[in-house]
C-alpha positions in Angstrom: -5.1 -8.0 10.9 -8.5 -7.0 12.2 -9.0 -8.5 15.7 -5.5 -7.5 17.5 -3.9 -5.4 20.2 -2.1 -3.4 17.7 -2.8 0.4 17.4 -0.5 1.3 14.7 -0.6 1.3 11.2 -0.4 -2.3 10.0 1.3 -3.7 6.4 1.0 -7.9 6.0 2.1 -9.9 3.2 0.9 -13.6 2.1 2.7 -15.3 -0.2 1.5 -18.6 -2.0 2.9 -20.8 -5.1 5.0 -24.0 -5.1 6.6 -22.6 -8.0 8.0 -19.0 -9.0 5.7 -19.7 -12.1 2.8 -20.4 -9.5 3.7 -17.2 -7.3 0.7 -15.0 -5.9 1.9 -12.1 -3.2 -0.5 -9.7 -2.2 -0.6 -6.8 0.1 -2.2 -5.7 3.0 -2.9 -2.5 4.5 -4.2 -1.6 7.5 -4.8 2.4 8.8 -4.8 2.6 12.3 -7.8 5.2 11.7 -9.8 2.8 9.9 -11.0 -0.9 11.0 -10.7 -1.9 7.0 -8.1 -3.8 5.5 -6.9 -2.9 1.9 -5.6 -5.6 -0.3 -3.2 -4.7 -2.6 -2.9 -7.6 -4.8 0.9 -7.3 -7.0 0.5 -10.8 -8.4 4.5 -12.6 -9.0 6.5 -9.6 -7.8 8.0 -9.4 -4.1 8.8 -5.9 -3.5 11.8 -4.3 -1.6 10.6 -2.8 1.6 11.3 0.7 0.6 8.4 0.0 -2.3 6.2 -1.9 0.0 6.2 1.0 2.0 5.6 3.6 -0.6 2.5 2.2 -1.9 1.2 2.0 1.7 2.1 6.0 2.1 0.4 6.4 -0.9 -2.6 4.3 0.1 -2.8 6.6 3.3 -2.1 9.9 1.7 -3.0 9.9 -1.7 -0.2 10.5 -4.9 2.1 13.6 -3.5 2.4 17.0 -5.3 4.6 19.4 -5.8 4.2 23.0 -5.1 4.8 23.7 -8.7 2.5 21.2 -9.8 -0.5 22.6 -7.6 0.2 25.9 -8.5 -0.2 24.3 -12.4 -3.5 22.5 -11.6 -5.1 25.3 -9.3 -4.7 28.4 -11.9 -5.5 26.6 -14.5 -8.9 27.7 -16.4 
């Protein structure tokens, strides 16, 4: 994921196990602003896309908050 022509953001999978019992996924992210990979490791669970994709924005950008909520955390004493 490192040494490639890509300039996006880049998510890989590898999967490994004979077996569903023997199952190992993990996840890889890649921010085109950063040469570092991120491993993610989920161990047994294949995610949908829409998930897979999720934890990546959340990698990127943090956990998202309301405007409610910030107003809640930044007045408080």
């Amino acid at each position: 994921m490192q040494n490639n022509k890509i300039s996006g953001d880049i998510i890989g999978i590898a999967i490994s196990g004979q077996t569903s019992a023997k199952l190992k996924v993990t996840y890889y992210f890649r921010n085109a602003d950063e040469p570092t990979v991120i491993a993610t490791l989920t161990p047994k669970t294949l995610l949908p896309m829409a998930e897979i994709v999720k934890m990546f924005k959340k990698e990127k950008f943090g956990d998202s908050v309301t405007d409610s909520d910030l107003h809640d955390i930044l007045t408080k004493n």
